[in-house]
C-alpha positions in Angstrom: 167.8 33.9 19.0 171.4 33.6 20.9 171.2 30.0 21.0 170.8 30.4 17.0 173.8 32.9 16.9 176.0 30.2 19.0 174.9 27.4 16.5 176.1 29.7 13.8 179.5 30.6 15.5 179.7 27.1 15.7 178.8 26.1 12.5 181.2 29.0 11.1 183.9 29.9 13.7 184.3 26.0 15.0 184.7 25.6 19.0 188.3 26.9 18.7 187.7 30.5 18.3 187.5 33.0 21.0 184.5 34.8 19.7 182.2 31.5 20.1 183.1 31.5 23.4 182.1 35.0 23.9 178.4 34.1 22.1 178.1 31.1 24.6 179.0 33.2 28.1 176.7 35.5 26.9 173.9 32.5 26.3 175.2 31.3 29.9 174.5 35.0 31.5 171.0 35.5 29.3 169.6 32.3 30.5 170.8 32.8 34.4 168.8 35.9 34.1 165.7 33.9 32.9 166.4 32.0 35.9 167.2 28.9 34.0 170.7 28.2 35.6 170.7 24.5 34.8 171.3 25.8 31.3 173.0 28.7 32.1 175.9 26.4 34.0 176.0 24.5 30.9 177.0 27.3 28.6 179.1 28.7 31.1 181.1 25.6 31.3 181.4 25.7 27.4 182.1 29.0 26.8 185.1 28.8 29.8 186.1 25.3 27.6 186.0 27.2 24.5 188.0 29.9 25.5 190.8 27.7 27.5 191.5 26.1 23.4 191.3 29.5 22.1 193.9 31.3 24.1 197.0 30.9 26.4 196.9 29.9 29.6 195.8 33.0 32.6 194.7 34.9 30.0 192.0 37.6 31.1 188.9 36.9 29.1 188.2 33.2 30.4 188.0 34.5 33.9 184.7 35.9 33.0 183.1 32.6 32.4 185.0 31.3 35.1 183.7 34.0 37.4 180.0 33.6 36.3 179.8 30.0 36.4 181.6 29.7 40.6 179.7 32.5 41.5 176.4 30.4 39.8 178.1 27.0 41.8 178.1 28.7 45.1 174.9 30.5 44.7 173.2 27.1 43.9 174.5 25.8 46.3 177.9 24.5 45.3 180.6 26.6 46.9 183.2 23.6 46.8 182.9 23.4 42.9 182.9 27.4 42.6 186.0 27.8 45.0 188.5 26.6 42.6 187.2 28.7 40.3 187.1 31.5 41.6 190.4 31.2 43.0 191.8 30.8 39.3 190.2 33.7 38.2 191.3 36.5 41.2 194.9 34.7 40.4 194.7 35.3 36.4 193.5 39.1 37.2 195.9 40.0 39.9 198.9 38.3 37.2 197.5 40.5 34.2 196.8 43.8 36.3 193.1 44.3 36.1 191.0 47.0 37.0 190.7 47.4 40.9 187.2 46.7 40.3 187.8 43.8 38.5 189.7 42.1 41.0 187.5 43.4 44.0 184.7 41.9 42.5 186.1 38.2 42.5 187.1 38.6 45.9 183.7 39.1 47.4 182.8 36.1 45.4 185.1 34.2 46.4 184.2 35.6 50.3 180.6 34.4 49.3 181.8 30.8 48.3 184.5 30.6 51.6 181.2 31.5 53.6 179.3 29.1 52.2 182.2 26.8 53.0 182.5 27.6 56.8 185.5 29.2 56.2 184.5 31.9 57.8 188.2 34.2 58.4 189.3 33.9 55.2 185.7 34.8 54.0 185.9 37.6 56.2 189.1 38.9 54.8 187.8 38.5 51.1 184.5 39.8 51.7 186.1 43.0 53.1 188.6 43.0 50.4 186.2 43.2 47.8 183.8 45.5 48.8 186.6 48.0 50.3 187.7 48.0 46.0 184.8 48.4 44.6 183.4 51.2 47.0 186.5 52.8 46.0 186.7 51.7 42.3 182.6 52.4 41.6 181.2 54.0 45.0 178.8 52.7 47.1 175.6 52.6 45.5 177.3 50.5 42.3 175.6 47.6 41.2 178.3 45.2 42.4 179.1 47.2 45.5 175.4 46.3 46.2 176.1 42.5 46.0 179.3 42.4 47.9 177.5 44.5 50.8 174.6 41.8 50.2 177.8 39.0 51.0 179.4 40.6 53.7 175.5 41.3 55.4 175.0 37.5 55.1 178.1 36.3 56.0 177.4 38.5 59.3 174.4 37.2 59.8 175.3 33.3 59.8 
């Protein structure tokens, strides 16, 4: 059914608009919940080109594909793809003022990715960044305070 809704966007809207891009992150994020991330990086990688046409440079709402698909590249085992990435997109939300959560939660990413790396002080520092803001931001039983616990546990434990 989503794949049909991007097709229409696509069909309607044209690969230009912001709002196709939206319908193929969310295609990206429904499939890497079906555990299909083969397909899910592919729609991730569209929706992040789509949105880069459809609006100005370090604008907010591409650093969500951009945050789903390096967080996807380092958790399949691509950290050196994901870094970048990630980096761009804790740059773009610092610039624009996000929500403390916002940017916590792209820092323990990116930790996650510098771990995977071997970079492990400067995963250290991000790891504790991140969770540090989102305890505060959303407490410490919140969904993504859970995963950047999960990061800074396994990070420990290398």
């Amino acid at each position: 059914m989503r794949r049909r809704v991007l097709e229409i966007a696509m069909a309607s809207l044209g690969d230009g608009h912001e709002n196709t891009g939206w319908f193929a992150h969310n295609l990206g994020y429904l499939l890497e919940q079906l555990d299909e991330p083969v397909e899910a990086e592919a729609h991730y990688r569209e929706a992040l080109a789509i949105l880069r046409r459809a609006l100005p440079d370090g604008h907010y709402m591409t650093t969500s594909p951009m945050t789903a698909l390096g967080d996807l590249l380092t958790r399949t085992g691509r950290p050196a793809e994901g870094e970048p990435l990630l980096r761009e997109a804790l740059e773009d939300r610092i610039a624009v003022d996000a929500a403390p959560a916002s940017v916590a939660d792209v820092q323990s990413m990116l930790g996650g990715a510098l771990t995977a790396l071997g970079r492990d002080a400067e995963a250290q520092e991000m790891l504790g960044q991140g969770l540090a803001g989102l305890e505060e931001a959303l407490g410490p039983d919140a969904k993504l305070t859970l995963a950047a616990r999960a990061r800074m546990v396994a990070a420990s434990s290398r």
